[in-house]
TORVEX-347621 format. One line per field, with one value per residue: x, z, y of N, C-alpha, C, O in turn. Coordinates in steps of 0.001 Angstrom, whole numbers, plus 500000, padded with zeros to 6 digits. Each point is the difference from the previous one (the first is absolute). Layout:
n.u	[X:...]
n.w	[Z:...]
n.v	[Y:...]
ca.u	[X:...]
ca.w	[Z:...]
ca.v	[Y:...]
c.u	[X:...]
c.w	[Z:...]
c.v	[Y:...]
o.u	[X:...]
o.w	[Z:...]
o.v	[Y:...]
REM end
This chain:
n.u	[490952:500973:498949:499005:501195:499849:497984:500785:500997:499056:498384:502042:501444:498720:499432:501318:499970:498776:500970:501097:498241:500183:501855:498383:500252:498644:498073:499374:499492:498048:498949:500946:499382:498156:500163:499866:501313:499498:501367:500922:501565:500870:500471:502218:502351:500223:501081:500330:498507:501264:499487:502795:500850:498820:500312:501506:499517:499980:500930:500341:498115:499712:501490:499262:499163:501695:499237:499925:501424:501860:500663:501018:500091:501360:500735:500289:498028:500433:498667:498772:499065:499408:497939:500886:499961:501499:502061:500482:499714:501748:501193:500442:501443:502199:501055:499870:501909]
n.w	[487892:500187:500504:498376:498643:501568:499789:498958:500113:500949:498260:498788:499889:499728:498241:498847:500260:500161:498661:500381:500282:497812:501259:500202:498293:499408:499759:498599:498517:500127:499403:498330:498678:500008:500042:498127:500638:497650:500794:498225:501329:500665:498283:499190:500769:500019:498515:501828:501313:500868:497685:500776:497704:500792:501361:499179:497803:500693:501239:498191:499301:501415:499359:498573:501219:499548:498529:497085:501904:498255:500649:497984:499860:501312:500974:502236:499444:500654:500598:499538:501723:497415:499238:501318:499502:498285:500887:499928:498137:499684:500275:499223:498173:500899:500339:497900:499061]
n.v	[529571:501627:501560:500920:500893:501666:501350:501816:502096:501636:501432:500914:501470:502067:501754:501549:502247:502178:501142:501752:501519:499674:499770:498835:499245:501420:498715:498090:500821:500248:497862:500198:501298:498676:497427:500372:501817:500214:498530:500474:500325:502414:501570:501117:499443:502518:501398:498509:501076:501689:499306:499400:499236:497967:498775:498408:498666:498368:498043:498400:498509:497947:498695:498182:498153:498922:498704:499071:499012:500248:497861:500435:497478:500384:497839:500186:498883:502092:498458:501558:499720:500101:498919:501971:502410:499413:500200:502547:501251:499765:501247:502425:500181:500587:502020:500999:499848]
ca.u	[500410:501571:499297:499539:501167:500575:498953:499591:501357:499157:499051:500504:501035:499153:499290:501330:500094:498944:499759:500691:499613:498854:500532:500255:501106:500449:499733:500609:501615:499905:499795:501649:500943:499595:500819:501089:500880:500675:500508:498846:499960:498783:498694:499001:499621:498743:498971:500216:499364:500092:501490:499964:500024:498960:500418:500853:499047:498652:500696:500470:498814:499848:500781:499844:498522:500788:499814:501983:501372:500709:501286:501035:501467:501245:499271:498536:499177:499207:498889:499242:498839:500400:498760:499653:498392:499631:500415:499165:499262:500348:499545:498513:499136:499977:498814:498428:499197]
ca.w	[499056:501124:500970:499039:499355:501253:500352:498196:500679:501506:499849:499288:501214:501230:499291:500059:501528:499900:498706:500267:501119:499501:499652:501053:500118:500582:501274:501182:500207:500849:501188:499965:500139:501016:501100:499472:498661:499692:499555:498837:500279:501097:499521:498405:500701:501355:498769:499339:498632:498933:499812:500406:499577:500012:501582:499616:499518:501019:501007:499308:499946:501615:499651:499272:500507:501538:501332:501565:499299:500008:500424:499671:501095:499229:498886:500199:499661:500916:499665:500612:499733:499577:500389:501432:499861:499500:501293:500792:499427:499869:501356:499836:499405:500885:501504:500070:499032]
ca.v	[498972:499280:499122:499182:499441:499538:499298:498695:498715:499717:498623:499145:499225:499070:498811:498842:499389:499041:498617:499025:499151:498682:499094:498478:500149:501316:500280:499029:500656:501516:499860:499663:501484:500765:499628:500861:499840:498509:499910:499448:498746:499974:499929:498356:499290:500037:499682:499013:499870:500367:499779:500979:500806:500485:500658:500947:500428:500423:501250:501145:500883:500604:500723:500905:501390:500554:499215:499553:500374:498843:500243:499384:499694:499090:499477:500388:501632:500388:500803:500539:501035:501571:500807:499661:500215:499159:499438:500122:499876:497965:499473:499669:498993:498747:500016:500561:499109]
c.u	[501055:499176:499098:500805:500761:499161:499620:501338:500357:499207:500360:500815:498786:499498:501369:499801:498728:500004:501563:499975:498723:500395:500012:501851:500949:499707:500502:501950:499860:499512:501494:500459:499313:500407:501768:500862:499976:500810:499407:500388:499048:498302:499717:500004:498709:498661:500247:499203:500086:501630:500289:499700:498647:500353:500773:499147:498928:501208:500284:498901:500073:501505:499899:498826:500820:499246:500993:500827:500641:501548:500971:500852:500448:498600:498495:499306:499068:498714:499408:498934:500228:499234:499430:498560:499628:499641:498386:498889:499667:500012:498601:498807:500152:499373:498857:499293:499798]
c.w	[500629:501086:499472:500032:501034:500662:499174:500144:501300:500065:499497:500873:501320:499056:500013:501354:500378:499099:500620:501604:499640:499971:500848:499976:500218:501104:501078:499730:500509:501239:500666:500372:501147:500770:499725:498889:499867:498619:498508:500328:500967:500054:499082:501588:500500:498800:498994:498790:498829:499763:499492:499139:500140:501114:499231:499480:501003:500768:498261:500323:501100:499758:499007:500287:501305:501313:501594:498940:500497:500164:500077:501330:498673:498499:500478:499878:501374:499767:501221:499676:500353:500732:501384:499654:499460:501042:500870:499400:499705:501561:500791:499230:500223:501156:499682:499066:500217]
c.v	[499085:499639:498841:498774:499359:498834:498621:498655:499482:498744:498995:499515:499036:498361:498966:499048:498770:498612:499274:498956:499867:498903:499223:500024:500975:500332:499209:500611:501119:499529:498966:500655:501291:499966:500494:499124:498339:499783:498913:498756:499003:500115:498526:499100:499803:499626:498999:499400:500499:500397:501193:500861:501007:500849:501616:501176:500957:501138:501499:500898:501046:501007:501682:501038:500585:499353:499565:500644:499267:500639:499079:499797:498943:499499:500051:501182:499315:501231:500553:501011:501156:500922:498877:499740:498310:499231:499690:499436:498626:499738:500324:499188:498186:499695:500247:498733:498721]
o.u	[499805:500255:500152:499670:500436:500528:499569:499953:500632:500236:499332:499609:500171:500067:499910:499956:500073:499494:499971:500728:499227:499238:501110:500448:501112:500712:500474:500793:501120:500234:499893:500653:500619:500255:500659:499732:500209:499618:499169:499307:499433:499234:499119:498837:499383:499068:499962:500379:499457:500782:499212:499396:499991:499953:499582:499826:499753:500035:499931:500296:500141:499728:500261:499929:499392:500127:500277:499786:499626:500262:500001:500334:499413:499348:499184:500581:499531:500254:500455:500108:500316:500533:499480:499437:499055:498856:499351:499561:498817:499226:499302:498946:499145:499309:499278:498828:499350]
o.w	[500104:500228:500667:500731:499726:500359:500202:499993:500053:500638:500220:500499:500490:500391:500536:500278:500056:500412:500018:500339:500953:499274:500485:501044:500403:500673:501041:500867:500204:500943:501154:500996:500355:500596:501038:499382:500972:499041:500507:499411:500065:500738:500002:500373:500199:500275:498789:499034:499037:500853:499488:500519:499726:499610:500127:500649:499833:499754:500294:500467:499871:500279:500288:499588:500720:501149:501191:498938:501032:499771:501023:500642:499014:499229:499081:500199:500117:499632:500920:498906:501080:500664:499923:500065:500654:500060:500283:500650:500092:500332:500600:500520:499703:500309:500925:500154:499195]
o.v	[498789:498818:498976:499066:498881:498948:498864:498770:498946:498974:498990:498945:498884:498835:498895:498801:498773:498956:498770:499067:500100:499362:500224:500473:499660:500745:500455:499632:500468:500756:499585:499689:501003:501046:499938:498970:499273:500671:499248:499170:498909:499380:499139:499849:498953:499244:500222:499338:499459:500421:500794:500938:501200:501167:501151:501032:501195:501206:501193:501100:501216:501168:501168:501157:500792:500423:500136:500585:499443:501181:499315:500996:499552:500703:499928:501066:498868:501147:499320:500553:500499:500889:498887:498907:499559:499550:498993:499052:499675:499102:499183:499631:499166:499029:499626:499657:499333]
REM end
């Protein structure tokens, strides 16, 4: 039953995960951050098309499934990628597709 149950929230944390890199915009910010830590000033810059709150919004999701993680200096949040594996995985589907 406890193995059940372990497996049953296992599939749920992978599905978080999976549905929060369904996103064109989550993704062009994980391919940001592959190359390493940036700072949200630095991403809304590099993703000018879209303003920031949308940027903000999007880095909470990739946050909240533990994708990246983020880190307070003075008044800047600096973000980076939580799960290497994502890393790899987004860079294989850039080079194969």
């Amino acid at each position: 039953m406890k193995n059940n149950l372990y497996k049953f929230l296992l599939n749920e944390k992978k599905a978080e995960i999976f549905k929060a890199l369904s996103n064109p915009v989550r993704l062009e910010i994980i391919d940001l951050l592959i190359d390493g830590e940036k700072c949200v000033f630095e991403i809304v810059q590099t993703l000018k098309k879209y303003e920031q709150p949308h940027i903000s919004k999007n880095l909470s999701k990739l946050k909240n499934a533990g994708i990246i993680k983020d880190r307070k200096k003075g008044l800047n949040v600096y973000y980076s990628l939580a799960m290497q594996a994502v890393s790899g995985f987004i860079k294989e589907l850039n080079t194969n597709l």
